[in-house]
Structures are given as structure tokens and as C-alpha cells.
C-alpha positions as MATLAB code, in Angstrom:
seq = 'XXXXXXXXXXXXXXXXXXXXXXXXXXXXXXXXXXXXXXXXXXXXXXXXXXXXXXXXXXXXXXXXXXXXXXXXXXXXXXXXXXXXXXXXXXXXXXXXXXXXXXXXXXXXXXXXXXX';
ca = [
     -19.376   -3.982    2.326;
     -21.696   -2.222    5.161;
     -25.061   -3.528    3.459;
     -23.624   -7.660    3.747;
     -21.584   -6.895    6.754;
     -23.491   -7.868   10.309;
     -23.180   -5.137   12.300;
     -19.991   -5.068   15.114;
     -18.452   -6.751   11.878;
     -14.825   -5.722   11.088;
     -13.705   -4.738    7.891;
      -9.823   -5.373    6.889;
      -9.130   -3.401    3.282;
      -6.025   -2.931    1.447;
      -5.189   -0.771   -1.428;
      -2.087   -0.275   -3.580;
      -1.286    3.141   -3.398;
       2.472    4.214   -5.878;
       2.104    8.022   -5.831;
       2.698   11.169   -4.297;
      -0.251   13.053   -2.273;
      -0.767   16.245   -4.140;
      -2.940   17.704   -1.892;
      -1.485   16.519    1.259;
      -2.788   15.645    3.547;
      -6.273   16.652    1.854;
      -6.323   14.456   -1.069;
      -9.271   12.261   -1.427;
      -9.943   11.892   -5.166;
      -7.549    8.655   -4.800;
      -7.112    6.047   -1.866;
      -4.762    8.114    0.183;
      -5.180    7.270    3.476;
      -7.412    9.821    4.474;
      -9.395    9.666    1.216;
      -9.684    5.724    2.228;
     -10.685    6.661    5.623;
     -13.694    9.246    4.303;
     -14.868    6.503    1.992;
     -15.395    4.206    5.190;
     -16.656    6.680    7.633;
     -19.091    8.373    4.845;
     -20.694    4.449    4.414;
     -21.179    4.333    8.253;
     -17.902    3.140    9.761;
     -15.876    3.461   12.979;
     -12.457    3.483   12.020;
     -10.213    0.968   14.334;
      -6.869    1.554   12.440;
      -5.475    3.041    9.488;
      -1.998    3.064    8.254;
       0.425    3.732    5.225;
       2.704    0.835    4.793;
       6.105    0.937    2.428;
       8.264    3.565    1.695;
       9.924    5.559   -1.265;
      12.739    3.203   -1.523;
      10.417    0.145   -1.234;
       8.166    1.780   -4.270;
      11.606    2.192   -6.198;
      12.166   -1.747   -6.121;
       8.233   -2.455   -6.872;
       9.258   -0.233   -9.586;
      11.754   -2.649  -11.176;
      10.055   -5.736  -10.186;
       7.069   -4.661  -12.277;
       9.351   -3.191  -14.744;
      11.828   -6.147  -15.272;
      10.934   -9.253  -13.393;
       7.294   -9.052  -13.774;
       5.580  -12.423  -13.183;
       2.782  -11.821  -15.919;
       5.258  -11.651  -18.755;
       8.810  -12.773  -17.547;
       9.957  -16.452  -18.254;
      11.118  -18.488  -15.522;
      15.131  -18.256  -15.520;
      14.351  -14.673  -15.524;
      11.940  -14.655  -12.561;
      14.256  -17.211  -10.608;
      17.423  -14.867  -11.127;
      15.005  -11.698  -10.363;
      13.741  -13.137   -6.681;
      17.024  -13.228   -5.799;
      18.129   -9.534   -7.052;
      14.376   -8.264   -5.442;
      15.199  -10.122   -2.071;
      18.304   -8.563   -1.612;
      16.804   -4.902   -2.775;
      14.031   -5.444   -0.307;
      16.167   -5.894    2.120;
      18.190   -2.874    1.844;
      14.978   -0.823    0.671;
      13.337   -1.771    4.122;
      16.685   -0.895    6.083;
      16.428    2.603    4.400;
      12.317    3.075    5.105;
      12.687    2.176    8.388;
      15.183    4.784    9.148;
      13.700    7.967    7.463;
      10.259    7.216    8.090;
       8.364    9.413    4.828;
       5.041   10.031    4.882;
       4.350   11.413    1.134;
       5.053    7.983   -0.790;
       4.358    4.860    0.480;
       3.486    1.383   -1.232;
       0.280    0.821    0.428;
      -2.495    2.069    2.793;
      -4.527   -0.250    5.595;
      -7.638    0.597    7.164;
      -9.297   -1.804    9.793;
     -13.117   -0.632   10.417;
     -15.876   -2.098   12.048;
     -19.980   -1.124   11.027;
];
């Protein structure tokens, strides 16, 4: 990304991230979001935002979505009926992120950066 990307160029990454930190908040064998952060600032960029996104109880319903409503091997009566169990999860998963806000499992991490 820094060797195509013109320089003042912004860089908008996003990586799935399921698990526990071990190590936290020193864990940078996986993209955590300080590991992600060290990858970017190691190749030479200025980090202009970083942030963990989803909580446990959001994971829990990506869980059974992937589990039991996948849409790589479910049939479609299944994945119609399953968007409407998932929406309703969702909705109650968000209430309860939003209210304890955890920092040790998360869905995803976000890191804006500019060369």
C-alpha cells in the first residue's frame, strides 16, 4: 500500500478480528488494534484513526450466522427465515454493546492512515 500510494494519500483498512487479546494490550502477532497500528506505522504511516468496532454479544450472533445461516452453504428459505432471526439478534446484541462498552472482544478493528 505505501509503495502505490501518492504521498498525503489516505489509507482506509479493515480487518475481521473474532478473538480475545492474549497479550493485552501488547499483542501484535494478530491484527489487534495495536498490532494493526505497528504494521502501518513500521511501513511509514501517520495514523489518523484507529478503532475496534463490535462487541462480545455482536461476535456471539456472527457466531450463529456463520454457524447456521451461512450464505455460502445455506439454501434460500433458510437464509430468508435466518435475516429475520439475525436482524432481530443484532438488534438486541447492539443494545447490549453499546451499554457495557468491552474492550477485549470485538468484531472488527479500523485504522485510517495517511503516507
Amino acid at each position: 500500500m505505501h509503495r502505490i500510494l501518492k504521498v498525503g494519500g489516505v489509507v482506509i483498512a479493515t480487518v475481521p478480528f473474532m478473538a480475545p487479546e492474549h497479550a493485552d494490550p501488547y499483542d501484535f502477532q494478530r491484527y489487534t488494534t495495536n498490532g494493526f497500528e505497528f504494521l502501518f506505522k513500521q511501513n511509514g504511516f501517520k495514523i489518523i484513526k484507529s478503532e475496534k468496532y463490535g462487541g462480545p454479544c455482536t461476535v456471539f450472533v456472527d457466531c450463529i450466522k456463520f454457524s447456521y445461516f451461512s450464505p455460502y452453504t445455506s439454501n434460500k428459505l433458510r437464509l430468508k427465515w435466518g435475516s429475520r432471526i439475525l436482524r432481530r439478534l443484532y438488534s438486541v446484541a447492539n443494545f447490549f454493546d453499546k451499554s457495557k462498552k468491552n474492550t477485549n472482544i470485538y468484531g472488527n478493528v479500523l485504522v485510517v492512515a495517511q503516507k
